[in-house]
C-alpha positions in Angstrom: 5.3 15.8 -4.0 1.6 14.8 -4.7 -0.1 15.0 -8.5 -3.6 15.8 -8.4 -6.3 14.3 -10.9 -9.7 14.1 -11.8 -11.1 10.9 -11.3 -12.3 10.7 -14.8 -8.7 11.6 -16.1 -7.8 8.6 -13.4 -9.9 6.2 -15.7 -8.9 6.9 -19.0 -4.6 7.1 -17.8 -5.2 4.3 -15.9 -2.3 2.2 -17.6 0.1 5.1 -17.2 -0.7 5.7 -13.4 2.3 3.4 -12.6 5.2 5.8 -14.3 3.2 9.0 -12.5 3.4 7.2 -9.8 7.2 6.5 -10.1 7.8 9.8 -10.7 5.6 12.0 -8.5 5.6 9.3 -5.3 1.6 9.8 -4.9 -1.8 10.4 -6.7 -4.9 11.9 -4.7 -7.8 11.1 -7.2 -10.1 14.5 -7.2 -13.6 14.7 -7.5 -16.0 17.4 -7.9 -12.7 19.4 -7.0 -12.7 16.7 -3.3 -10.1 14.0 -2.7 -11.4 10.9 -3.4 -8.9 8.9 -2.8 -5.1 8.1 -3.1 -2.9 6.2 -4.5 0.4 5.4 -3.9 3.3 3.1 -4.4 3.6 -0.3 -2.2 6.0 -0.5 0.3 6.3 -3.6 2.5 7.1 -2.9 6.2 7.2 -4.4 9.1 3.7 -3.5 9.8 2.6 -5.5 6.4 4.2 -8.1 7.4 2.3 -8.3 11.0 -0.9 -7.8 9.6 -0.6 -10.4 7.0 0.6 -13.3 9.6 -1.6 -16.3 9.9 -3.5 -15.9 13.3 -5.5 -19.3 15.3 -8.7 -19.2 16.5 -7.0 -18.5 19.8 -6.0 -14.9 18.2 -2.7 -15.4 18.9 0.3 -16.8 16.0 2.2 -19.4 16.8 6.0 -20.1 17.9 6.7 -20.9 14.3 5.0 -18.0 12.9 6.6 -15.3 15.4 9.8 -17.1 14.7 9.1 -16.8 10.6 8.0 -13.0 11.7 11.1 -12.5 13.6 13.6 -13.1 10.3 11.6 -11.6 8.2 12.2 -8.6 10.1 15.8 -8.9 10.4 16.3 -9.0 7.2 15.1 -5.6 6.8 
C-alpha cells in the first residue's frame, strides 16, 4: 500500500517519514498532482550486495571478493 504526498508536506514531515514509512511500506512524493519521486524502506539483496563489490581496473572482482560475495549470499 502506497501513501501519497505533496512534496511540500514531504519537507515539513520530513522527520516523521521513517514511521510512515514503517507503516505504509512506500511514499511517492507528488507534485503539481505528478509523482516526483519515491521513497521507500532499504532492503539489502543480493543485487546490493553485487553492485556494491570492489571491481579492478580489469572490470572484473577478484577470487577473494567473489569468495566474500559468495558467503554473504549464503547467509541469506
Amino acid at each position: 500500500m502506497s501513501k501519497y504526498i505533496s512534496a511540500k508536506e514531504f519537507r515539513q514531515r520530513f522527520p516523521d517519514i521513517v514511521e510512515d514509512l514503517k507503516r505504509w511500506g512506500e511514499i511517492i512524493v507528488l507534485k503539481r498532482s505528478k509523482p516526483l519521486f519515491k521513497v521507500v524502506q532499504f532492503e539489502e539483496s543480493p543485487t546490493d550486495l553485487l553492485d556494491r563489490a570492489a571491481i579492478e581496473d580489469s572490470g572484473q572482482p577478484d577470487l577473494q571478493e567473489i569468495s566474500r560475495i559468495v558467503h554473504k549470499l549464503r547467509e541469506i
